[in-house]
C-alpha positions, 0 to 999 in steps of 0.5 A: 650208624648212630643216631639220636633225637635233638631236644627230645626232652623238650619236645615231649614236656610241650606235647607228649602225644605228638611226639611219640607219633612223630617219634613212631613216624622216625622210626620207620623210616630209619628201619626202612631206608637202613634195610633198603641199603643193605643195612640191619637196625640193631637197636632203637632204645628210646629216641636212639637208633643203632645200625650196622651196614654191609656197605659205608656207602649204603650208610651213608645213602641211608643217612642222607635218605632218612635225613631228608625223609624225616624233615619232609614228615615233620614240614607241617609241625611248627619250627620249634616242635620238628623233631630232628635227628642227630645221624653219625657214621663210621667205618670200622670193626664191631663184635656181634654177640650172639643176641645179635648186639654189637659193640667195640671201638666202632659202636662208640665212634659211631656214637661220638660222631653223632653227638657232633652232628647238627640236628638234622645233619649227618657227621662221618670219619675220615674212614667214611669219607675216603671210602665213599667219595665219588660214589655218594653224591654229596660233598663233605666239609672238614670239621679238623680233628676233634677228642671224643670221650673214650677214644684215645686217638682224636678222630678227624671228623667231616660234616656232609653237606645239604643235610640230605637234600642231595641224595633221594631214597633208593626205596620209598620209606614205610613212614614215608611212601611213594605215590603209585603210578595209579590214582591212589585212595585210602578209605578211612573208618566211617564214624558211627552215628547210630548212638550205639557203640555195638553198630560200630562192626556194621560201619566197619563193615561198608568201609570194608566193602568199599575197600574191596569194591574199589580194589576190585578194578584194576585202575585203582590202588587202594590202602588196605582196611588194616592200615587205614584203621590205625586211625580211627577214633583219632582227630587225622590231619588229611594231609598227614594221611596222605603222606603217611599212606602215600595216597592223593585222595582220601574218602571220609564218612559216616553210617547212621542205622535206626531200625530198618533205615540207612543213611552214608555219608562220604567226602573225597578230599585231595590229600596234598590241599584238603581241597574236597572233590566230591561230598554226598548223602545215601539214604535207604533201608537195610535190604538197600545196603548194597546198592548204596555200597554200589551207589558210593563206588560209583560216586567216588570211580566218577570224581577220579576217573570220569572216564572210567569204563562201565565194564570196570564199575560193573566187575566192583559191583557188590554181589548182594547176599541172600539174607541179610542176617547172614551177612551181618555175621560176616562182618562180625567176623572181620576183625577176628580174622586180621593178623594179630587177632587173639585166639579167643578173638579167632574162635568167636570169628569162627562161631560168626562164620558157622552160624551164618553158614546156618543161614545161608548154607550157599554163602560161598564168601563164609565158606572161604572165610571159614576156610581161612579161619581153620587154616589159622587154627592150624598155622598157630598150632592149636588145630587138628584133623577136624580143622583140615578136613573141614576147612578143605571141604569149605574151600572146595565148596567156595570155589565151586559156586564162585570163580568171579570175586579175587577174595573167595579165590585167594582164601580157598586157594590158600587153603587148598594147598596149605591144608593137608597131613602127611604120613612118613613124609606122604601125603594123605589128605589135601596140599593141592598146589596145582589147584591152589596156584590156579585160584591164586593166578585167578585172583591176581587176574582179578584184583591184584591190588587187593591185600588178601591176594597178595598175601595169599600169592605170597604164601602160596608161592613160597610153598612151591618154592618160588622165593622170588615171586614171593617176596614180590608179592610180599612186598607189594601187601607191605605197600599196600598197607604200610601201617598194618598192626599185623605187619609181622605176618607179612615181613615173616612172609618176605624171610620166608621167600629168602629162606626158600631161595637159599638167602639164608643171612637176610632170611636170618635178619627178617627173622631177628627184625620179627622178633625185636618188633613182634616178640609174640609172633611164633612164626618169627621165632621159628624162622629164626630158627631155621635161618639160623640151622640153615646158617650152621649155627644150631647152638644160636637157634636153641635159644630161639627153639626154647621161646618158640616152644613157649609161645606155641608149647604144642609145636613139635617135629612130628607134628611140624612135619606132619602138617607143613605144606612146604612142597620141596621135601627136602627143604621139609627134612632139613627144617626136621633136623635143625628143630631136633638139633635145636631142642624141639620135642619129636 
C-alpha cells in the first residue's frame, strides 16, 4: 500500500499548525487500522505512507478503513482545508533489506497507483481486484490500462468504489476510537488561576484524583491523565476531544489556590453537541481538599448516572491524607513517574516520595509510589541491590496498611515480582509472583479501568508467561489512553506478551514499530534483539545490540540475567545466548 496527502503543500501554506495536527491525526489511523489487518507500516516520511500486508484483502480492508476513518476526523475542517489521502494497493513481490526497508517492482506500482487515485479514493491492480472479489464488500470500477512512469508494461488499473464508505474498521483506530460500551469521560487539565505558574502540579493534581476517583467505580470508563493532558495549554474543540478520545462526555475546569483557600470550578459537556450537562462552583480551604474532590465525583456520577448506587460512590471516596504537606509532594512526584520522564526528572520524583515519607512515615500511597519508582531505576539500568531491597521493603509495607485502593495494589504488586537478584540463575532476594498475581487479581477487582492496573496486569502476566492475558491487558491501557506520550512503554508490553507466547515475527514487528517511533526507548531495541535471535537472525540483531548498548551502556548479560524477573528459565537462558551472540558485554 502506498499513500500520500492531496494538496498537502497547499494545506500547510493556509494553516501550518493545524495541518500537522491533522496530519498526526492521519498517521495514527494508517498504523492502527494496517496492524489490525495484518498489516506492517514501512515508512511514513513526510505526508506519504508506505505498507506491506500479509494479505491483499487486509490491504484492501485497511484502505477502505482509514479512507473512511479519515474523512470522518476531518468532518469539522471547512471543505477546502480537509486533508485527503491518496491511498493505491498492488499485489506483488517486494525485496525487504535488513533495516526492514523494501522496495522493487511492487513498491513502485504500489506508488504509481496511488498517484492516479482521487483524494480520498483508493486505486488497485488487476492483481488486487482478482485476488479479493468476493471477499471485500465493495465494488470495483475499471479505469483501462494505463503507463506509469518506470514500468515497462501498462498496468490495468480499477477505482474501488464508495471511496471507503463500504467497509467498517475491523478495529477502532487510535485517531479514532469506538465509544465504550459504558459511559465514557475524559477529564481534562483544569486551568490554574492561582497567578503563579508553580501551583500548576496542585491543579494537575485534582485532576488526578478525579480521574482515579472516577475510575475507581466500575461503571465508568475513564481516559487516562496521560492521554487527556496532550491538551493542556491548547485552545480544544470539545467535540474534536471527544472523537480523538472516543468518550461522550468531557469535564473541564478550573483551581484558584490563594493562601489557605480553595476554589474548583468544573462543566460536564456532552462531546458530540457541546450541550453542558452540569456546571459548579467548590469553595473551601486546603484541609477540605478532599471533600471538594469528593463533592465534584459525586456531582459529575449524578449528572451521568442519576441512579448510580451509593455503595459505588462511597468505594470513589478520596481517603484524606494525614498531613496535607505530605500530600503535596506526592503530587509533585506525578509527572516524574509517567512513561517517558527523564532520569533527572525520575530522581526528583524520588526525593518528593522520600520526603514525604518523612512526614508521614504511614503514607501507604508514597510507599508504593517509591516502590515504583525504584523498579524504574532498575528497568532503565541504572539501579543496584539498594534499589531492590528498598523498593520490595516499600511494597511489603504499602500492602500491609492498604488492601482497599487498586493504585497501591497494582504498584507494589508489580514491584513484588519484579524486584529480585538471582545468583547462578537462583533466586536470592524477591520475584514473588505468588503475591505479586494476588495484588494484581485485587486490583483488577477493584478498578479495572484504571491505566496503572492494566499495566501492571500486563507486565506482571507476561512475567509468568501468560502472553495472552497480557496482551489483553496491554491493550486495554492502549485504549484507555489512546494519546499517552509514553505509549511506547505500552506497545513494548503487547511485543513482549508475543515474544513469551512464542509469536516471534509480531513480537519482531512491535519491536521494529518501537524503535521507528520511540528511537530513545531501550526497551524496544532490546525486544528487537530478542525477537530477532528467537527469529534466527543473530547477524540482524547485533546492530540492534549495539544501539541498545548506547542508550543503556550498563546493559549486560550478567546483569540482565541477574535481575530480570522472567519466571520461565528457560526463556531467561535463551535471551542470555541471543545477547552474547549478539554482541552484548557478559
Amino acid at each position: 500500500m502506498a499513500a500520500d496527502a492531496a494538496g498537502y503543500s497547499r494545506l500547510m501554506a493556509v494553516d501550518e499548525r493545524a495541518t500537522v495536527a491533522a496530519l498526526d491525526t492521519a498517521r495514527a489511523v494508517f498504523r492502527s487500522q494496517i496492524e489490525s489487518c495484518q498489516g506492517r507500516v514501512i515508512d511514513m516520511a513526510g505526508d506519504s505512507v508506505l505498507a506491506v500486508f500479509e494479505t491483499a484483502t487486509g490491504a484492501v480492508t485497511a484502505a477502505l478503513a482509514i479512507q473512511r476513518l479519515v474523512d470522518a476526523c476531518g468532518e469539522s475542517a471547512p471543505e477546502d482545508r480537509r486533508m485527503r489521502f491518496r491511498i493505491g494497493v498492488h499485489l506483488g513481490d517486494v525485496i525487504e533489506k535488513a533495516d526492514g526497508t523494501v522496495y522493487g517492482d511492487g513498491v513502485n506500482i504500489a506508488a504509481r497507483l496511488q498517484g492516479l487515485a482521487e483524494p480520498g479514493g483508493v486505486s488497485v491492480s488487476e492483481s488486487i481486484r482478482t485476488a479479493v472479489k468476493g471477499k471485500v464488500d465493495t465494488s470495483f470500477e475499471d479505469c483501462g490500462e494505463q503507463t506509469v512512469k518506470n514500468i515497462t508494461e501498462p498496468v490495468r488499473v480499477f477505482r474501488v468504489a464508495g471511496g471507503g464508505a463500504a467497509v467498517p474498521a475491523t478495529v477502532p483506530a487510535r485517531g479514532a476510537p469506538a465509544l465504550p460500551d459504558l459511559p465514557s469521560l475524559a477529564v481534562l487539565p483544569f486551568s490554574n488561576l492561582s497567578g503563579d505558574p508553580e501551583q500548576d502540579y496542585f491543579a494537575d493534581g485534582m485532576v488526578e484524583e478525579i480521574i482515579t476517583a472516577l475510575a475507581r467505580m466500575g461503571a465508568f470508563f475513564v481516559i487516562a491523565r496521560n492521554s487527556s493532558f496532550v491538551y493542556k495549554g491548547k485552545a480544544v474543540d470539545i467535540k474534536q476531544v471527544g472523537r480523538e478520545l472516543g468518550v461522550r462526555y468531557v469535564l473541564e475546569g478550573s483551581v484558584r489556590k490563594s493562601g489557605n483557600r480553595v476554589r474548583i470550578t468544573g462543566q460536564l459537556i456532552e462531546a458530540e453537541n457541546g450541550h453542558h450537562i452540569w456546571a459548579d462552583r467548590f469553595d473551601g480551604t486546603l484541609e477540605d481538599v478532599f471533600e471538594l474532590q469528593d463533592r465534584i465525583t459525586e456531582s459529575i456520577v449524578c449528572a451521568i448516572e442519576p441512579n448510580m448506587r451509593r455503595a459505588e460512590l462511597e468505594r470513589a471516596r478520596v481517603k484524606p491524607a494525614a498531613n496535607l504537606q505530605a500530600y503535596d509532594l506526592v503530587l509533585r512526584a506525578l509527572p516524574g513517574l509517567m512513561p517517558g520522564s527523564t532520569i533527572a526528572a525520575k530522581d526528583e520524583a524520588l526525593s518528593f516520595i522520600r520526603r514525604a515519607l518523612e512526614m508521614d512515615p504511614r503514607y501507604s500511597l508514597a510507599k508504593a509510589m517509591g516502590a515504583f519508582a525504584h523498579l524504574q531505576r532498575l528497568a532503565d539500568g541504572f539501579g543496584n541491590a539498594d534499589d531492590v531491597k528498598t523498593g520490595l521493603r516499600y511494597a511489603d509495607e504499602a500492602l500491609a496498611e492498604s488492601n482497599d485502593n487498586a493504585g497501591i495494589l497494582s504498584c507494589a504488586g508489580l514491584a513484588l515480582g519484579s524486584l529480585g537478584y538471582r545468583a547462578l540463575g537462583i533466586r536470592v532476594l524477591g520475584f514473588r509472583y505468588d503475591e505479586a498475581e494476588r495484588a494484581i487479581e485485587r486490583a483488577l477487582s477493584l478498578s479495572p479501568n484504571l491505566l496503572m492496573v492494566q499495566f501492571c496486569a500486563g507486565m506482571i502476566s507476561s512475567i509468568v508467561s501468560k502472553g495472552d492475558a497480557a496482551l489483553g491487558h496491554f491493550e486495554r491501557a492502549i485504549r484507555i489512553s489512546p494519546l499517552d506520550p509514553g505509549m511506547g512503554a505500552y506497545v513494548v508490553g503487547t511485543g513482549l506478551a508475543h515474544l513469551v507466547s512464542g509469536r516471534f515475527d509480531q513480537a519482531l514487528a512491535v519491536a521494529q514499530r518501537v524503535v521507528q517511533e520511540y528511537p530513545g526507548f531501550s526497551s524496544g531495541h532490546r525486544l528487537m534483539v530478542v525477537a530477532l535471535g528467537r527469529l534466527g537472525r543473530i547477524e540482524e540483531a547485533k546492530p540492534a545490540a549495539q544501539r541498545l548498548l548506547e542508550l543503556a551502556p550498563n546493559f549486560t548479560v550478567s546483569r540482565n540475567q541477574s535481575v530480570s524477573p522472567f519466571k520461565d528459565p528457560e526463556f531467561r537462558k535463551r535471551a542470555a545466548e541471543i545477547f552474547r551472540a549478539a554482541g552484548v558485554p557478559k
